[in-house]
Backbone bond lengths (Angstrom), bond angles and torsions (degrees), N, CA, C in turn:
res aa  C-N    CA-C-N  psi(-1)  N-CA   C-N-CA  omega(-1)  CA-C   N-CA-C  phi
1 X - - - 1.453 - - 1.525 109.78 -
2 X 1.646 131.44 146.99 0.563 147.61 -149.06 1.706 103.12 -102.95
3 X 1.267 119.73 157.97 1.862 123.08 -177.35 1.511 110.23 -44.68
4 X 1.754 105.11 -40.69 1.326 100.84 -173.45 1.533 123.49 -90.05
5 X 0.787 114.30 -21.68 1.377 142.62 154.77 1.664 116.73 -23.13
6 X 1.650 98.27 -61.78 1.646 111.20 -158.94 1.727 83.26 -105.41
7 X 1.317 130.35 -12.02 1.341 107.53 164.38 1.489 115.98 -66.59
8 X 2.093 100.99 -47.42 1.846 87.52 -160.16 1.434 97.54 -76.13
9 X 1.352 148.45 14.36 1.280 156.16 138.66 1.919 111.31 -29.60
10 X 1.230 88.43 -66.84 1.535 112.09 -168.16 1.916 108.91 -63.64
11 X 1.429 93.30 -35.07 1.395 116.66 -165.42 1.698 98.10 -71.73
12 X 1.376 110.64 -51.74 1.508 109.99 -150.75 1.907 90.39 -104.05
13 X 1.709 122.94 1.92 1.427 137.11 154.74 1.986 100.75 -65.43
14 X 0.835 111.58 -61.70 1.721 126.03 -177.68 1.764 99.74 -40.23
15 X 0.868 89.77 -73.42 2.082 123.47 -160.47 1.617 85.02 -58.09
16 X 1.124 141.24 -55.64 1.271 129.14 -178.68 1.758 123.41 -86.62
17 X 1.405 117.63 -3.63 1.611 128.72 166.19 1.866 94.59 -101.53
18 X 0.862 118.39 -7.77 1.873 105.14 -172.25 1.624 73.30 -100.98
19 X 1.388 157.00 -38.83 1.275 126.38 -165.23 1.486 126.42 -92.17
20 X 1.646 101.31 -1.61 1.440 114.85 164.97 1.410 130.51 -84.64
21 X 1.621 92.53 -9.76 1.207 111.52 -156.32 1.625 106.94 -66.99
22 X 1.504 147.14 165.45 0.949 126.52 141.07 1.547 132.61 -76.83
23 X 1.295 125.57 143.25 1.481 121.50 159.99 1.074 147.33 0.98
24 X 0.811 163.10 143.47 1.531 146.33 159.78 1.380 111.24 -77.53
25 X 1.158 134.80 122.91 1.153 135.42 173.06 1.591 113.47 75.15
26 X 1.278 110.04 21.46 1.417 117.55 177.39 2.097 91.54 -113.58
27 X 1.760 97.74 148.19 1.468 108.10 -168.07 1.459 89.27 -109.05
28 X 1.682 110.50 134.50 1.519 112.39 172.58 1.599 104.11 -97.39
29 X 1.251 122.75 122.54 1.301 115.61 -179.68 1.634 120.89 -140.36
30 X 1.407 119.28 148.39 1.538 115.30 -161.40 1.233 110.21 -68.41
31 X 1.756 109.98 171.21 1.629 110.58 166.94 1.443 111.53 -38.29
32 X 1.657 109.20 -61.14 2.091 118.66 -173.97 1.514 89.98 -35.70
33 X 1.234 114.68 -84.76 1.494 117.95 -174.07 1.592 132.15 -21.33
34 X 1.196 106.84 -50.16 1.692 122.65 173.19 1.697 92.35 -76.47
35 X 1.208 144.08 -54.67 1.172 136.38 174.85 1.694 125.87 -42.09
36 X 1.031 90.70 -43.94 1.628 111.44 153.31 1.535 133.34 -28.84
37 X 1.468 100.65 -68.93 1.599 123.71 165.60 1.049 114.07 -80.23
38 X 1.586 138.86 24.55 1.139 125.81 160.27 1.409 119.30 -69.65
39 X 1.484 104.39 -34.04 1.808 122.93 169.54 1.136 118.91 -77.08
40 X 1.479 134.27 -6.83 1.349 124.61 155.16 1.712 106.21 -74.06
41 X 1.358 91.20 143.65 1.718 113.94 174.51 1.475 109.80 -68.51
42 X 0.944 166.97 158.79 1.668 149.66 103.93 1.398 94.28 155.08
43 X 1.732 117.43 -31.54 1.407 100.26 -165.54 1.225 105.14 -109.55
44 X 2.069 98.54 161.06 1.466 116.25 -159.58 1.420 98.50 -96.17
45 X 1.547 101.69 163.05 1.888 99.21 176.11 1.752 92.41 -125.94
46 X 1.044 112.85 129.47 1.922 107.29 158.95 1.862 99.67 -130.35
47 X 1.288 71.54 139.26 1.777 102.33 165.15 1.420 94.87 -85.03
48 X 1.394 120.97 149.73 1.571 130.00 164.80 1.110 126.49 -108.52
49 X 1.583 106.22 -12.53 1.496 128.06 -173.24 1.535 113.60 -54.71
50 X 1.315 125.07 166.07 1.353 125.25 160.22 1.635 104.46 -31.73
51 X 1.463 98.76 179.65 1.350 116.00 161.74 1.616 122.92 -107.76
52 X 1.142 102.48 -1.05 1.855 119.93 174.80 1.821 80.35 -104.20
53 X 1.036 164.69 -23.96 1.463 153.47 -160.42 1.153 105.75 -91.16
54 X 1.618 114.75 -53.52 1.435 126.99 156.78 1.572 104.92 -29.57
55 X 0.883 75.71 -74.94 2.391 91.14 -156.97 1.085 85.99 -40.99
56 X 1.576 143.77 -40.44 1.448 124.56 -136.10 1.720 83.98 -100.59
57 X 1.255 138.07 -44.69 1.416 140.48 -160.75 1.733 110.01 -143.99
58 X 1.199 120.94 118.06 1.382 115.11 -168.62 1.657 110.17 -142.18
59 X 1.270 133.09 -164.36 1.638 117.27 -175.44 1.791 75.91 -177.11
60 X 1.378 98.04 137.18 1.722 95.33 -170.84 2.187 89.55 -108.08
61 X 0.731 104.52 153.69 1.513 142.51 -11.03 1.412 117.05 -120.35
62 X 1.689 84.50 80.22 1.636 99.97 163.15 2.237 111.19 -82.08
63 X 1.128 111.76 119.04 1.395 117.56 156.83 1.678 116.84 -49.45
64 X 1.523 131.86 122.65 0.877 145.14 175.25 1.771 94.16 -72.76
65 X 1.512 123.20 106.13 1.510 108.10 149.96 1.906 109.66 -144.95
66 X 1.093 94.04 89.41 1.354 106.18 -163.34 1.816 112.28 -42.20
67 X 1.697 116.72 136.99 1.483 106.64 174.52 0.980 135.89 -37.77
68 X 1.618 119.90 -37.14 1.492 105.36 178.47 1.456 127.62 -75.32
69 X 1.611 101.68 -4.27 1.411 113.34 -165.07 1.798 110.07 -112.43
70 X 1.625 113.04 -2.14 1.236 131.04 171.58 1.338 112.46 -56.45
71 X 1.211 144.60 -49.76 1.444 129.28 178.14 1.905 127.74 -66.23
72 X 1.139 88.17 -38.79 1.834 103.89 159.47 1.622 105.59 -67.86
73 X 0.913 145.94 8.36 1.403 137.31 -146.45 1.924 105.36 -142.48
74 X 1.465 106.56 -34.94 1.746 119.78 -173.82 1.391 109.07 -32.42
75 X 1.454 116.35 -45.76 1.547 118.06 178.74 1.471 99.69 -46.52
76 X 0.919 116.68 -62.92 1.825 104.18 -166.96 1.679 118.79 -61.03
77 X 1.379 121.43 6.24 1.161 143.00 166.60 1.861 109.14 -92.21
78 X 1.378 96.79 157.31 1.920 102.85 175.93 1.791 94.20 -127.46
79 X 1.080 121.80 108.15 1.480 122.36 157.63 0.902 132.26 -64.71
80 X 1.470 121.97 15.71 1.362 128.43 145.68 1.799 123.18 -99.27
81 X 1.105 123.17 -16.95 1.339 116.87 163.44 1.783 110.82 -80.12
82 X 1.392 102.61 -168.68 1.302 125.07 -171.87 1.716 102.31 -94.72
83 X 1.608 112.26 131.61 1.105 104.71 174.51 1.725 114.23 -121.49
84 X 1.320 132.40 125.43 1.268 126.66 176.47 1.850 105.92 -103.18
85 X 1.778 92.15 137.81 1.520 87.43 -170.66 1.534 94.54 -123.99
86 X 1.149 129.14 149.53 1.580 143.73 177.21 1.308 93.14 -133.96
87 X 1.677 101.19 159.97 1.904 131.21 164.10 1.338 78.11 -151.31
88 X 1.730 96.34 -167.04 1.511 120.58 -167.39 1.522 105.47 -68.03
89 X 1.473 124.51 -60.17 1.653 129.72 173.50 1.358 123.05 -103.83
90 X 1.682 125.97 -5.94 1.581 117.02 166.21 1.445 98.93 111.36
91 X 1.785 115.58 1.40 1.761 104.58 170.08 1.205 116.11 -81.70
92 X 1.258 127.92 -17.07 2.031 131.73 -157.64 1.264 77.15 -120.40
93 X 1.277 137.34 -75.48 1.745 103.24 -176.51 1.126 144.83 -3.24
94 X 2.120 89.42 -63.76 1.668 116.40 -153.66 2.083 78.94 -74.28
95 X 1.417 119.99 -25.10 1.505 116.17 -156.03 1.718 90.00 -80.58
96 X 1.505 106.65 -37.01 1.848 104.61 -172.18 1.807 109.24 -56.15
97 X 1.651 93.72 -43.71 1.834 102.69 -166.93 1.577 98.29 -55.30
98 X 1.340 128.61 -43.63 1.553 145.22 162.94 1.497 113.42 -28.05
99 X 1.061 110.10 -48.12 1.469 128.01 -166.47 1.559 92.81 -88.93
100 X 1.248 110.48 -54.05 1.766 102.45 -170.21 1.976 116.23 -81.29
101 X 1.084 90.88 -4.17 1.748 95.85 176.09 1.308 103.09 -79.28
102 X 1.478 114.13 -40.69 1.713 122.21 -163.84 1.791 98.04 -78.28
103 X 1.313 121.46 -11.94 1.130 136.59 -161.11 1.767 102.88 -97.01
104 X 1.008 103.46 -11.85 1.718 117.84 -169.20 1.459 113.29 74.69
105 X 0.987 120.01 23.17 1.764 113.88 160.04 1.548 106.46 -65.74
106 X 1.185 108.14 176.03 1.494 114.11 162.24 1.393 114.07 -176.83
107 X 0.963 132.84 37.84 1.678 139.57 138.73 1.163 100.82 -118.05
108 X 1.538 117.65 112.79 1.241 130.16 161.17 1.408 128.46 -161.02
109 X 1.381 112.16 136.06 1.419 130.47 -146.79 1.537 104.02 -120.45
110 X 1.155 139.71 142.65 1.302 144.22 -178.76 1.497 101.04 -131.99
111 X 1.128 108.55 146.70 1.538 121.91 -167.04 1.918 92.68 -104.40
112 X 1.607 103.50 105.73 1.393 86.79 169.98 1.502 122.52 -95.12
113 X 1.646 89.20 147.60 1.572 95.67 -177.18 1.780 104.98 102.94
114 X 0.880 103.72 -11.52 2.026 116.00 -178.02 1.955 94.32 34.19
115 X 1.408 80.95 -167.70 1.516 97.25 178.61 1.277 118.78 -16.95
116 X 1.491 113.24 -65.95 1.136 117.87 -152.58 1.330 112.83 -67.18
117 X 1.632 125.00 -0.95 1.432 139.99 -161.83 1.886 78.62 -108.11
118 X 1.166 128.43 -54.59 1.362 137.26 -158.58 1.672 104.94 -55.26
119 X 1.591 130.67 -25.27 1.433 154.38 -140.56 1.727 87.85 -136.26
120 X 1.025 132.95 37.05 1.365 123.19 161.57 1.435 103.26 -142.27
């Protein structure tokens, strides 16, 4: 293979481990764990999932505010409490906590494994 070759290799190797990656300063933590903080006061829960994903399977009291609709949506968030975010397996989460770090939150918890870890 040729120079350019084993670069866009390397290039499009990067671009797909930096989006698995976790956060910086974002906490990956299990269903037990998020189950946990349901009894703390202050902190928020959002689902990221659709809104038909919701309806179909839900765990209270996670907030329905689906990813694509999370940046229009921050007002209904406090960036000073704790925020835990779930989807179905922990990718649109880990992408929401992304969105809300750059946003100036900074307690934030991702449920790894989302739902589908929550149903086993």
């Amino acid at each position: 293979m040729d120079m350019f070759t084993w670069l866009l290799i390397i290039v499009a190797a990067y671009f797909l481990i930096s989006r698995m990656m976790p956060a910086k300063g974002v906490a990956n933590i299990t269903t037990e764990e998020a189950k946990g903080k349901f009894k703390e006061k202050g902190t928020q829960f959002v689902d990221v999932r659709t809104a038909g994903e919701y309806k179909a399977n839900h765990r209270k009291p996670f907030k329905n505010i689906p990813l694509h609709e999370l940046k229009n949506r921050l007002a209904e968030l406090d960036k000073n409490k704790e925020v835990v975010v779930i989807c179905q397996s922990g990718m649109r989460s880990m992408k929401a906590a992304k969105v809300l770090k750059k946003q100036g939150f900074h307690n934030i918890s991702n449920v790894r494994g989302g739902m589908g870890a929550w149903s086993q």
